[in-house]
Structure formats: C-alpha cells, structure tokens
C-alpha positions as CSV (number, residue, x, y, z in Angstrom):
1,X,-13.6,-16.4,-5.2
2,X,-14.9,-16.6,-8.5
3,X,-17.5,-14.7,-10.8
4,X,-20.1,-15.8,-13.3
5,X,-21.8,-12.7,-14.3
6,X,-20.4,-11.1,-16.9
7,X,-21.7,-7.3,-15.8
8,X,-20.4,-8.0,-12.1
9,X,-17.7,-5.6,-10.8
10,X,-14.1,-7.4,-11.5
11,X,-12.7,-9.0,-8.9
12,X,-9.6,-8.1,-8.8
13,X,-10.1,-4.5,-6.0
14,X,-7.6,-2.0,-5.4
15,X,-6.6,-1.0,-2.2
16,X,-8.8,2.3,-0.9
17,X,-6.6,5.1,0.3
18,X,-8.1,4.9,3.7
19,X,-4.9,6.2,5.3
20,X,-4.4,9.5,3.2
21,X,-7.6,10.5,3.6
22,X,-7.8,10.1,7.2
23,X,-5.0,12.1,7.4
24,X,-6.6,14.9,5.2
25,X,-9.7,14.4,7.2
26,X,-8.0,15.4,10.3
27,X,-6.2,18.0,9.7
28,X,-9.2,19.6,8.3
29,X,-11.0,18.8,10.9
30,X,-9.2,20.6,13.2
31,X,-9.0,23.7,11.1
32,X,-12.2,24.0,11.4
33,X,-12.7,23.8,14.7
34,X,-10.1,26.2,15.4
35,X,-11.9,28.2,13.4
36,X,-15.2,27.8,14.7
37,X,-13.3,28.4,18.2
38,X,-11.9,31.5,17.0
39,X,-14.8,33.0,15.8
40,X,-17.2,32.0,18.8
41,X,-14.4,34.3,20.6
42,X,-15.2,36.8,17.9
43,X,-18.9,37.2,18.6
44,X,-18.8,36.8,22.2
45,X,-16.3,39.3,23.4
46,X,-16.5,41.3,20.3
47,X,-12.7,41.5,19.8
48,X,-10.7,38.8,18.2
49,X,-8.3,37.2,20.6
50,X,-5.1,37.7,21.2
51,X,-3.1,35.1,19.6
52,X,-5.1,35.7,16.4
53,X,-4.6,39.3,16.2
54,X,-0.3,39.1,16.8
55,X,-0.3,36.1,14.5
56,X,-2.5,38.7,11.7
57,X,-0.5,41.5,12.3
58,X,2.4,39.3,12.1
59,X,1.4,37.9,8.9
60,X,0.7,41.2,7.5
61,X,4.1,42.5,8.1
62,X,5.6,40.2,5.8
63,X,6.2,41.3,1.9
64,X,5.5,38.7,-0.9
65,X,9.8,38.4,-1.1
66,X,10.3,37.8,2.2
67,X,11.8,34.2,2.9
68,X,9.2,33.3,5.4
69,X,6.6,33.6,2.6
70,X,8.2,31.7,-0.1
71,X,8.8,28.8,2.8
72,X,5.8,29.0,3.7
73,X,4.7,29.0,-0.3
74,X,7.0,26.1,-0.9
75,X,5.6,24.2,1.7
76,X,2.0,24.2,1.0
77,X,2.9,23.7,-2.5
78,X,5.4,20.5,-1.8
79,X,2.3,19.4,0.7
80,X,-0.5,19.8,-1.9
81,X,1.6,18.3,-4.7
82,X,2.1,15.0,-2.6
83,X,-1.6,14.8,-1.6
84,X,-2.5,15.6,-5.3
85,X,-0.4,12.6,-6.2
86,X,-1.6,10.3,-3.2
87,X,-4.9,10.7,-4.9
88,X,-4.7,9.9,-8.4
89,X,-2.0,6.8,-8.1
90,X,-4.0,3.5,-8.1
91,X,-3.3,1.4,-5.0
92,X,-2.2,-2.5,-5.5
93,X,-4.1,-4.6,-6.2
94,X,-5.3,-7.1,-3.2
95,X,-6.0,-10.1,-5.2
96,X,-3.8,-12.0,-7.9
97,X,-5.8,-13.4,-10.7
98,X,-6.2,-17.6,-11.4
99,X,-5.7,-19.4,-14.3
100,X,-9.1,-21.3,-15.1
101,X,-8.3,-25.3,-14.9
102,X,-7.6,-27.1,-18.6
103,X,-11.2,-29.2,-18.7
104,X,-12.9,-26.9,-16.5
105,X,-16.0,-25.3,-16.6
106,X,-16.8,-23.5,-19.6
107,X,-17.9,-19.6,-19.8
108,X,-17.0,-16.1,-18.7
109,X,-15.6,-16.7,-15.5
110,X,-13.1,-14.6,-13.4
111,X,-11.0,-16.6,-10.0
112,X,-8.7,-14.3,-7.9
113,X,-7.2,-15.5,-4.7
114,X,-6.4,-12.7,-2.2
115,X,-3.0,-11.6,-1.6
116,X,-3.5,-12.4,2.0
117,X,-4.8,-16.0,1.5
118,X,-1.5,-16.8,-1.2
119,X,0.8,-15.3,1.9
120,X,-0.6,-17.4,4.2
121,X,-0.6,-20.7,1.2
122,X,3.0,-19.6,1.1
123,X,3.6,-20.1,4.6
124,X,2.3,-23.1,5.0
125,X,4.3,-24.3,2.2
126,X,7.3,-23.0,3.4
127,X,6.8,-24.3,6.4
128,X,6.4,-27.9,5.8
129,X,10.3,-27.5,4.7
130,X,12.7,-29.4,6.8
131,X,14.8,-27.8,8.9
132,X,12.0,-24.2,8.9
133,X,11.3,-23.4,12.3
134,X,9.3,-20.2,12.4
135,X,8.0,-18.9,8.9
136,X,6.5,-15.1,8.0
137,X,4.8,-14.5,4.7
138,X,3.4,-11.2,3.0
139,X,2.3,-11.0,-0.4
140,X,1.6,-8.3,-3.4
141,X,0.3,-8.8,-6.6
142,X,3.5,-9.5,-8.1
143,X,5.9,-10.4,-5.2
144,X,5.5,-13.2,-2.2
145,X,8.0,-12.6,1.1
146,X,9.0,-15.5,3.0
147,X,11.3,-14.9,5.9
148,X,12.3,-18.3,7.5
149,X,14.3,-18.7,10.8
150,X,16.2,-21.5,11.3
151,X,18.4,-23.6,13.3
152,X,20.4,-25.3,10.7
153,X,23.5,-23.9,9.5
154,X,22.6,-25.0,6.1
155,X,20.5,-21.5,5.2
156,X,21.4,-21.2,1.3
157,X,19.7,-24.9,0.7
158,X,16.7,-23.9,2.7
159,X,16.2,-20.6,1.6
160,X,16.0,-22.4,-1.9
161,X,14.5,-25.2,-1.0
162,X,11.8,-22.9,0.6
163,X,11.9,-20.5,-3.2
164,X,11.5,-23.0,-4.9
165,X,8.6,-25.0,-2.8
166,X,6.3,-22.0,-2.8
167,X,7.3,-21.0,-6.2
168,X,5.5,-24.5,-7.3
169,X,2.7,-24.2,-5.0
170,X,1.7,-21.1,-6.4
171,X,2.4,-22.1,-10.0
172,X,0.3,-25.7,-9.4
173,X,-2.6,-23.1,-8.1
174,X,-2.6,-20.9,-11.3
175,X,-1.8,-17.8,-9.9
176,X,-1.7,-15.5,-13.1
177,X,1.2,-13.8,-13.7
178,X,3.7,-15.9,-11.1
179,X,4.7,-13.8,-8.3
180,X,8.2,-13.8,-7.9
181,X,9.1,-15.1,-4.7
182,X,12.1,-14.2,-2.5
183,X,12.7,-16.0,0.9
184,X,14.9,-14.9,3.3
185,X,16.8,-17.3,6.0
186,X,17.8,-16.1,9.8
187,X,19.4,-18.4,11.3
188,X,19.6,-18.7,15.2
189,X,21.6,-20.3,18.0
190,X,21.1,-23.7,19.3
C-alpha cells in the first residue's frame, strides 16, 4: 500500500479493541435487561419479586466494614481499573512501515506492508529452505514467528538457515525498523 496525499490518514492503523468492548457491551447488555425484567415484574404484579427483595434485604444487612463489602469494593475496583487501562493502551500496530527505494519516486509518500502479508512473505521464505516440511508464520510490528517442522535431525542449521533467510527477505523489502525474527524447529519422526 502506499499514500500520496499528504493530508491522508497514515497508514500505519492500530488495532481496534473490538474484543474488550464486546465484552463491556455484553455485560451491559444484560444488566439491562435484567433490569428491564425486573421492573416489568415491578409494574405488573405491583410487588418486586422475590429474589430481588432477599438479595435487597440481604444487601442492606451488610455494614460498610463488613468483608463482603470491601470484596465486593475490591472487585469492582480491580474490574474497572483493568477496563480503564484496556481503553487507553494503544493496540499494535497492523502494518510495518517500508523504506522508499534509493532512485525512486520522488515526494511525500508513505509504504506499509501488513503484518499479515510479511507473515505470510516469511513463510514462504522459510519454506523454500531445504529440509522445511511444514512452515507457520505470525508477525508484529517488531517481531516475525516462524515455527518449522522437520524431518531432518539437523534442526540448529535449519532453524538458522530459516533466521537468517527471512531475516534477508524482509531486510531486501525495506521493512522499517527490521523485525527481529525468531524461528523455531520441531522435528518429527520418519
């Protein structure tokens, strides 16, 4: 992908936190639909029902000292502290920036490859190795995981032979700053 205008978005997107806001989504979701439930309840028989009013009188039993309050006070706190902190940190980043060819063309422009695409360039360059039989590949901003299997009993000399194969793909591409890359061998029974 690349970019020419200078007032486009940058390329280079972070990951949405799709999964933590599901999450959130649900869970008050279903407050409020118990909630709603309850109170239907409320106005149609005109007394609240039962599990409601034991878990209220319950609940008004307890004194501000009492353990099950400060668990229960520690709890939401813990829980709202790690949803707090869910949403401000920045999620990865799901591209890797490119180095713009020496000669190339000349202005303001922006190439990013996708860390899925330089996973799958990895595997392909791993598995052109000799002696790879099965190749997996995953990829991060700053890291590329290659996991190898392999008949060969020679696993050290592949795994670096495989390092060091997609390590110079990636470099010959321009991905900007090199991912480190760390392969890992299995090797399997003949």
């Amino acid at each position: 992908m690349s970019r020419t205008n200078a007032r486009s978005r940058k390329l280079r997107h972070r990951s949405s936190r799709t999964v933590a806001s599901a999450l959130v989504a649900v869970v008050l979701l279903a407050l409020g639909t118990l909630t709603a439930l309850v109170a239907i309840a409320r106005l149609v028989n005109g007394t609240w029902p039962t599990q409601v009013s034991d878990t209220a009188r319950s609940v008004a039993a307890l004194t501000w000292g009492s353990a099950a309050t400060i668990a229960a006070g520690a709890v939401i706190v813990l829980l709202g502290l790690a949803l707090l902190i869910a949403g401000l940190k920045r999620g990865a980043f799901k591209t890797a920036r490119l180095q713009i060819p020496a000669g190339g063309p000349v202005g303001e422009r922006d190439y990013v490859i996708s860390t899925r695409a330089m996973a799958r360039l990895a595997a392909a360059q791993a598995d052109t190795v000799d002696g790879v039989d099965k190749v997996a590949a995953s990829a991060s901003g700053r890291r590329v995981r290659v996991a190898v299997t392999t008949s060969s009993e020679q696993a050290d000399e592949i795994r670096e032979r495989v390092r060091a194969r997609v390590s110079d793909t990636l470099a010959s591409a321009g991905v900007s700053p090199a991912p480190r890359v760390v392969a890992t061998v299995r090797t399997r029974g003949i």
